[in-house]
C-alpha positions in Angstrom: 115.4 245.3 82.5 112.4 248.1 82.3 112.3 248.9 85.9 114.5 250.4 88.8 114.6 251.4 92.4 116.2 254.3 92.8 119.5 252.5 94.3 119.7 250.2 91.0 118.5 253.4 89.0 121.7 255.4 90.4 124.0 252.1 90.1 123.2 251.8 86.2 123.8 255.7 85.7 126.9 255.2 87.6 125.5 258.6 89.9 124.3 258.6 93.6 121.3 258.3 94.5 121.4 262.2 95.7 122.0 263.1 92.4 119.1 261.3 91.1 116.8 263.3 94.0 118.7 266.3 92.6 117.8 266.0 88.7 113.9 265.3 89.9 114.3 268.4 92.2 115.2 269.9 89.5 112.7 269.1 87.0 115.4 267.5 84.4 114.1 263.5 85.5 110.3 262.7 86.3 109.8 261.4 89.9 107.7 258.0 89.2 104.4 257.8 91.5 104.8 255.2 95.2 103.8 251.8 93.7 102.1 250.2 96.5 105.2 247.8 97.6 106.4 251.8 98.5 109.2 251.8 96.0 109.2 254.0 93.2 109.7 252.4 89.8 111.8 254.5 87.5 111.8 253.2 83.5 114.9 252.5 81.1 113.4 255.9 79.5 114.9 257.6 83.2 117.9 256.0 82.9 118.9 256.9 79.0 118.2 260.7 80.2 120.6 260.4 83.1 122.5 259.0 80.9 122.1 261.9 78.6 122.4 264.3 81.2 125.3 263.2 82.3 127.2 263.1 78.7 126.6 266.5 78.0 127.6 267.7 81.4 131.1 265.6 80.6 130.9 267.8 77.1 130.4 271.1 79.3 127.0 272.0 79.0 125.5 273.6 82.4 122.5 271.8 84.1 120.2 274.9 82.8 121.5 274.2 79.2 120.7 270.7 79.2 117.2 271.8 80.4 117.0 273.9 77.8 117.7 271.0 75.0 115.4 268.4 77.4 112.7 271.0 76.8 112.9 270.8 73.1 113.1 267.3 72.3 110.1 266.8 75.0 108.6 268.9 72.7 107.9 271.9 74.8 107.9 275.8 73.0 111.2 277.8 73.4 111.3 281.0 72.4 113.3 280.7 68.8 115.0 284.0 69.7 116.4 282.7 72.9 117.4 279.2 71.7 119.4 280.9 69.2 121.2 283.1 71.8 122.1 280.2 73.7 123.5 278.7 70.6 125.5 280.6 70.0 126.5 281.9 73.4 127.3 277.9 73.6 129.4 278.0 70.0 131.5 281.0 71.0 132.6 279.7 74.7 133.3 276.0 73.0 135.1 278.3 70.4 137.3 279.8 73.1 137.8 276.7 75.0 139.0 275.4 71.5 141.6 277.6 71.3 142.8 277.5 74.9 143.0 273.8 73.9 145.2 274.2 71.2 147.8 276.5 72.5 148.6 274.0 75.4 148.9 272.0 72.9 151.2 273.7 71.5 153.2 274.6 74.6 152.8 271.1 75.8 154.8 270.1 72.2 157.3 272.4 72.9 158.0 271.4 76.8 158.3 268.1 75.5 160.8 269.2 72.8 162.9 270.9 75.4 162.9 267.5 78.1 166.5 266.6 78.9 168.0 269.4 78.1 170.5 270.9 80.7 169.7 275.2 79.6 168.4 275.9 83.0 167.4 279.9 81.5 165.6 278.4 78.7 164.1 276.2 80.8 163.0 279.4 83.2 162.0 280.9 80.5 159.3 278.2 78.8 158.2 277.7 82.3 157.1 281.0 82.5 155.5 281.0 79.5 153.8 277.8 80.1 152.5 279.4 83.5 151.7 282.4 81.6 149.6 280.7 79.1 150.0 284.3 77.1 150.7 284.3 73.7 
């Protein structure tokens, strides 16, 4: 396939079309030039970064972070200094979220240890500390 409107474009990336308008808005996809049929053409190229796009925002990355990593594999200078602050700014929330992670984990593990069991305090009592999510 090589070329798209931007309904079969949005189809293919599974987005709307809106969001397509959106990433060119904001500079993250390249608006193709009016052909002279009046369609735009986008390329395959257009479609695997959507398609990028769209994975790391499912991984948690911000739309200005995945600028920031479009930006350096176009090729385009990044101050090293900041780069690295957004490292590991990026590291230490994924980090956090990590460990929020596991303790539900944990607490899920235990609420499923305590299913079918009659102790309504104990049962007061996990729920609260499931709610709590403390420690």
């Amino acid at each position: 396939m090589g070329k798209f409107t931007i309904g079969k474009l949005a189809k293919a990336a599974n987005v709307g079309v809106e969001t397509i308008r959106y990433y060119e808005r904001r500079g993250l996809i390249v608006q193709p030039p009016n052909r002279n049929c009046g369609y735009r053409q986008y390329t395959e190229a257009t479609l695997q970064r959507i398609r990028f796009i769209k994975n790391n925002q499912a991984l948690g990355l911000t739309l200005n972070e995945i600028r920031g990593v479009l930006d350096l594999l176009d090729g385009q200078e990044l101050n090293c200094t900041t780069a690295a602050k957004m490292i590991n700014l990026k590291m230490l929330e994924i980090g956090q979220k990590i460990a929020a992670l596991q303790r539900l984990k944990w607490l899920l593990k235990k609420l499923a240890k305590s299913v079918g069991k009659c102790d309504t305090k104990g049962e007061m009592e996990f729920l609260s500390e499931f709610l709590s999510m403390e420690e």
